[in-house]
C-alpha positions in Angstrom: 230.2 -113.4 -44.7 229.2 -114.8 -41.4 226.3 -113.4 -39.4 229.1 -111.8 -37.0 230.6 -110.6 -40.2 227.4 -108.7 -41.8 226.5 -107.0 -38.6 230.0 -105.7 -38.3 229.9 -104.5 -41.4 226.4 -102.7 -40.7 228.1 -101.3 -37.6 230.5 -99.7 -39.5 228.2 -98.4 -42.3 225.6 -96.9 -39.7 228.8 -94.8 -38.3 230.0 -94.4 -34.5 227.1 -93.0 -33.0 224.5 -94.9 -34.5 226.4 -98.3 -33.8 227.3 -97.2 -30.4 223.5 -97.0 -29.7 222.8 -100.2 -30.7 225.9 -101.7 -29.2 224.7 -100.5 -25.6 221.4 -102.8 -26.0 223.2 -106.1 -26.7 224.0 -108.5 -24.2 227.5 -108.9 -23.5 228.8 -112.3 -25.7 227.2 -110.5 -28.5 229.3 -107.1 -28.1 232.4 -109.9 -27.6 231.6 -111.4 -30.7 230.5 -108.3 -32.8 233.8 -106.7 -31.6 236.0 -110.1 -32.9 234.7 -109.8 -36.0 234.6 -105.5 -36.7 238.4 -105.9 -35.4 239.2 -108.5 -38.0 236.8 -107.6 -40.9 239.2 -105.6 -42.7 238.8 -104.1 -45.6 234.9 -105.0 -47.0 234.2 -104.6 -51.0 231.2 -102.0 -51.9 229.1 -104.8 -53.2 228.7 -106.6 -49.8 228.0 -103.4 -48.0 224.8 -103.4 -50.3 224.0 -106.6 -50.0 223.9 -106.5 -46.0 222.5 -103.3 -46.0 219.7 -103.3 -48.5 217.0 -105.2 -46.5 217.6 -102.0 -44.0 217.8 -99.0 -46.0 218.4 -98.5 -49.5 220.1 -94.9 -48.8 222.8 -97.0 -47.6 223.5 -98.7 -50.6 225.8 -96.4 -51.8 228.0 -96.8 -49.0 231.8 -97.3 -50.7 234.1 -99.1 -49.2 234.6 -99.8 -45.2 237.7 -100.4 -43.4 237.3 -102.3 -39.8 240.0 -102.3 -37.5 241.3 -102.7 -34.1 241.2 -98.6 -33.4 237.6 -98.3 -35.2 236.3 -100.5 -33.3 238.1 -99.4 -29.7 236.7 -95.8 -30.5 233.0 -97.5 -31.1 232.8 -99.5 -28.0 234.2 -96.1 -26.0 231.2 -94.3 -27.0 228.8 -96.9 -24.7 231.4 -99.0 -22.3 233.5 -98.1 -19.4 237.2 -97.7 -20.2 238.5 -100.9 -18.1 235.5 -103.0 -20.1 236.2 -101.5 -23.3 240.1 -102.8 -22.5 239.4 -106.2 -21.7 237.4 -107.1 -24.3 240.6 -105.0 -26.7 242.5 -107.3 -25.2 240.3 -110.5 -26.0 240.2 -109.3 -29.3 244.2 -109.0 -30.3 245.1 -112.1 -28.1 245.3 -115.5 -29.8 242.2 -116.5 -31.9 239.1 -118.8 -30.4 235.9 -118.1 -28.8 236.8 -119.9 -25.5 240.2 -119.4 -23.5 241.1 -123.0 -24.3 240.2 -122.5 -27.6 242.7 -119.2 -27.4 245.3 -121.5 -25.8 245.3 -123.9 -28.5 246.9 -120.8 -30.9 249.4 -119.9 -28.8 252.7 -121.2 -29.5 253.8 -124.3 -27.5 257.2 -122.3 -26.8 255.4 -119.1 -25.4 252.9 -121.4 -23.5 255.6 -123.8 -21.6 257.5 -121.1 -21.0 254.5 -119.5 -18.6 253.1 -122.6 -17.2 256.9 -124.1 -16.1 256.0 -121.0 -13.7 252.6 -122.3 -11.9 251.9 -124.9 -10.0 251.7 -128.8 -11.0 247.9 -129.0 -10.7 247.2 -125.5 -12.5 249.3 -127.1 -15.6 247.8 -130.9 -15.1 244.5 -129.4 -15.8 245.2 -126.7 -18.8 247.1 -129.9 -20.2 243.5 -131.5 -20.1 241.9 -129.0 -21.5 243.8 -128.2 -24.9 244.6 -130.6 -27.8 246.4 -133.8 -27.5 248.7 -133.0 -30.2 249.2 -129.1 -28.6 249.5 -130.5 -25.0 252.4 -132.9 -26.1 254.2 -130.4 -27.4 254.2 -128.5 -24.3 254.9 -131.3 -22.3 258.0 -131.6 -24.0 259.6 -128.2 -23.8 259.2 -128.2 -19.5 261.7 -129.0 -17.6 262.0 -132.9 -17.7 261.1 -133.0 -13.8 257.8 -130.4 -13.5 256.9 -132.6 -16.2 256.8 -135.5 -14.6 254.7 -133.6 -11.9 252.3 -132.6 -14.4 251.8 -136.1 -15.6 251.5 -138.2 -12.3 248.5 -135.2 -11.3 246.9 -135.9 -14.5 246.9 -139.7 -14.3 245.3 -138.9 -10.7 243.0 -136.5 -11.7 239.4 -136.8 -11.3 236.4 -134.7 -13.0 237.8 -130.8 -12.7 235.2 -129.1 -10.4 233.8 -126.1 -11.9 234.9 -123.8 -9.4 238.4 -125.1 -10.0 238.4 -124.5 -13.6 237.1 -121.3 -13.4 240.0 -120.4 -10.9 242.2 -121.5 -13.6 240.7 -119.9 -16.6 240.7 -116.3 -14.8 244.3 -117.0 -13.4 245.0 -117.5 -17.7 243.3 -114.5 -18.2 244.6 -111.8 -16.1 248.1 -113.4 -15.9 249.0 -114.7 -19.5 246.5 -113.9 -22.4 246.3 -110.2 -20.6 250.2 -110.0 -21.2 250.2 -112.0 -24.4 247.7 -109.2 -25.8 249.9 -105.9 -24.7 252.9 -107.7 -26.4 251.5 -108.7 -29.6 251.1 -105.6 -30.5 253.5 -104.7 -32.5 255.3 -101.0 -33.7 254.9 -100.3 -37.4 259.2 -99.7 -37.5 259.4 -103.0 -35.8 257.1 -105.1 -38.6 259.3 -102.9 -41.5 262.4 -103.8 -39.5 261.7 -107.9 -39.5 260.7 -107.0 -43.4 263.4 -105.6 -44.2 265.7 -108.3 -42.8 263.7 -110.5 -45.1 264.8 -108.8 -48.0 267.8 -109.5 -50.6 270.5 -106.7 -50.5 269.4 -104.9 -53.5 265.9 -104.2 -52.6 266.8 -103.7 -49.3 269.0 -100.9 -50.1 267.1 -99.5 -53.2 263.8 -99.4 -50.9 266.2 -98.0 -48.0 267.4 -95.7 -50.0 263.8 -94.2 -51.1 262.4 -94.2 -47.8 265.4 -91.9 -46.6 264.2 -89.6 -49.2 260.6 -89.5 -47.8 261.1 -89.7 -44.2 265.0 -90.2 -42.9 263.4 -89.9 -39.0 261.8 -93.2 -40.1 264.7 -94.9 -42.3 267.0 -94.8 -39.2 264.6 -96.1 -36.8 264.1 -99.2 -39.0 267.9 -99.8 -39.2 268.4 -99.3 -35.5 265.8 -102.0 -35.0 267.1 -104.5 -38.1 268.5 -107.9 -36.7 271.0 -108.2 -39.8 274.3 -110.8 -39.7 276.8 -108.9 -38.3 274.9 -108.0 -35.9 275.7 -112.0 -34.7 279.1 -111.0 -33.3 277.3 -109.6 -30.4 276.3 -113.4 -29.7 278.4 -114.4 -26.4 280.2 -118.2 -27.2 277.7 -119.8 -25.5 274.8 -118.6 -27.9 277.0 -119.1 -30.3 277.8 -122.7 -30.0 273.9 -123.0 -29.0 273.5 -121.5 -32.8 276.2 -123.8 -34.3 274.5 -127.1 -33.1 271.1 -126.1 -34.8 272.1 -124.6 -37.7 272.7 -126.4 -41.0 276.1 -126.7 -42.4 275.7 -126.4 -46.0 273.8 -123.0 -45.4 276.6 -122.0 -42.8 279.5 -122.7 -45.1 277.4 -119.9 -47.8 276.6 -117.6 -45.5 280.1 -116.9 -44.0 281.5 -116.9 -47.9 280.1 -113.2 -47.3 280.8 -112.8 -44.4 283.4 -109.9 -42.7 286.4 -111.7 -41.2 284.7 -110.5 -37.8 281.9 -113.3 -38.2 284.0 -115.4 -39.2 286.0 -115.5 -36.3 283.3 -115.6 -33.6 282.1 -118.7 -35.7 285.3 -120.3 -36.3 286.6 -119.3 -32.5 283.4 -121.4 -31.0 284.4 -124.7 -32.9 287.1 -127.3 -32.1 290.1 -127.0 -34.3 289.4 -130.2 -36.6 285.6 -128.6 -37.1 286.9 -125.0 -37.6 289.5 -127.0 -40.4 287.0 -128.4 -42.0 284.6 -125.6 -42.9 287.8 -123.4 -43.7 287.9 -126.7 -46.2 283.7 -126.5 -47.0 283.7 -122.8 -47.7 286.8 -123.1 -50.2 285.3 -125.6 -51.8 282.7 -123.4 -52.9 284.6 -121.4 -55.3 282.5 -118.3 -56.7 278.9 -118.0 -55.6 276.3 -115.8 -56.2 275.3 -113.4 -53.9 271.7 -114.2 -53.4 272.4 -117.5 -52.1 275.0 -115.8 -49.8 271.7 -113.6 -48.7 269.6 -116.3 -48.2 271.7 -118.6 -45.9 272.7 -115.6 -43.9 268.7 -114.9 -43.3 268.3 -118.7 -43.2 270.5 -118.3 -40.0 269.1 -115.2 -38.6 265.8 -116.6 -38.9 266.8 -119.6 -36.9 269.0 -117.6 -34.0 265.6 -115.6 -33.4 263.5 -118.5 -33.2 266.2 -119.6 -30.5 266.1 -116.4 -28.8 262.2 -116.6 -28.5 262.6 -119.7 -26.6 264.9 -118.8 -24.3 267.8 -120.0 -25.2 270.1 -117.8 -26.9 270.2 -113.9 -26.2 270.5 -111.4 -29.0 270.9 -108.2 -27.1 269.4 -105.6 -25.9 268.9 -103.8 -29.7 267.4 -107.4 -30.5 265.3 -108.9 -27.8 262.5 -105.9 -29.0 262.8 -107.6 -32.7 262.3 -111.5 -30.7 259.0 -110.5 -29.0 
């Protein structure tokens, strides 16, 4: 465990109050860093709890197991900080992971981050380009618009030492614009994690674990359907997603997955090719003769899997129902 680590853990094993006392006397990139690491600690064995807390007090050895988490430590930092401070620093905590905000900026994904910066201006980009990883910064480059891009690269060919007002404009315009926002939306409803599970599963355990969760709690069991992104659900794709879908998908996997498929599907599919391609995976899908139904299952998830990852960067739509699984 990492220093951060072993005084979480302490935190937790002295209890709310006692933490929250001790909390209000640290300096504030201590409390930041404390927080990171109670939020992420997760579950901690017995053993270690002893370790870290037998130089302290040996009544505390016996402490079982501790559980840190994102609301224990919310409810800890309430007990000493204002309400806004407490949410910021939540916020810092569930955005991307890295102890500086280009640090944070180097884990978010390229298709998230091009998306917000084809928004600001040239010289805001130019200089957050400077700041993050070559090989992250290329890949960012390449998904803005080929002309802003070419902006961003003549202002960082001219640009000179950053001035340290400058950057600290642009760091606070990251913070209360994007990694504020990326925070609220990564977290995530527990039906909507079961939901993108559950389209992750093979049709038998989907429908024997289905079944039994109807049993327990049918409120629940609905709410996870409603939000499952399944294949049929693909016929709600207008012809331009579609054909968007077609170009990126592979063909060997397409030809399984519509062998399953209702004659629905296979229309929208078949309906958004030219006649000659249409013909010939009539001819591919034919060919296959009997297949097993797992394979069907995993090229159909194969292809969902890929028409989200299209929807998350812009350029397909699911629907409403599926925009809240794309997120």
């Amino acid at each position: 465990m990492t220093g951060s680590q072993k005084a979480a853990a302490l935190m937790l094993a002295l209890g709310e109050e006692r933490a929250g006392a001790l909390l209000a006397r640290m300096a504030e990139d201590e409390i930041r860093d404390v927080s990171i690491a109670m939020a992420q600690l997760g579950t901690v064995r017995a053993e270690a709890v002893e370790d870290v807390c037998r130089e302290f007090a040996e009544s505390i050895g016996s402490t079982g197991n501790l559980i840190g988490s994102y609301e224990t430590t919310e409810r800890m930092l309430m007990r000493t900080l204002p309400r806004d401070r407490v949410a910021q620093i939540m916020e810092e905590i569930r955005g991307p992971a890295g102890r500086t905000m280009w640090d944070k900026l180097g884990n978010v994904n390229e298709a998230v981050l091009a998306n917000f910066l084809k928004n600001e201006y040239p010289q805001t980009v130019a200089v957050v380009m400077s700041k993050i990883r070559a090989d992250h910064a290329a890949r960012v480059l390449a998904l803005l618009p080929e002309g802003f891009a070419m902006e961003v690269v003549m202002r960082m060919l001219r640009m000179e030492t950053v001035q340290k007002e400058a950057l600290e404009g642009v760091e606070r315009t990251l913070k209360a614009e994007f990694m504020s926002n990326l925070a609220r939306s990564s977290r995530r409803d527990a039906h909507e994690l079961m939901a993108e599970i559950f389209n992750n599963l093979d049709r038998s355990a989907e429908g024997r674990i289905m079944s039994a969760l109807e049993e327990r709690n049918r409120e629940s069991a609905e709410r996870i359907r409603s939000l499952m992104f399944t294949f049929e659900d693909l016929q709600r794709l207008d012809s331009a997603s579609v054909q968007v879908l077609l170009r990126a998908v592979e063909k060997d996997k397409l030809a399984l997955s519509l062998k399953g498929a209702t004659d629905a599907v296979q229309k929208l599919f078949f309906g958004n090719l030219s006649e000659r391609a249409a013909k010939m995976l009539r001819d591919d899908i034919a060919n296959l003769g009997p297949v097993r139904l797992r394979d069907v299952d995993e090229a159909q998830a194969a292809i969902i899997a890929q028409a989200k990852d299209l929807a998350a960067q812009g350029q397909i739509q699911l629907g409403d129902n599926q925009d809240a699984m794309v997120g």
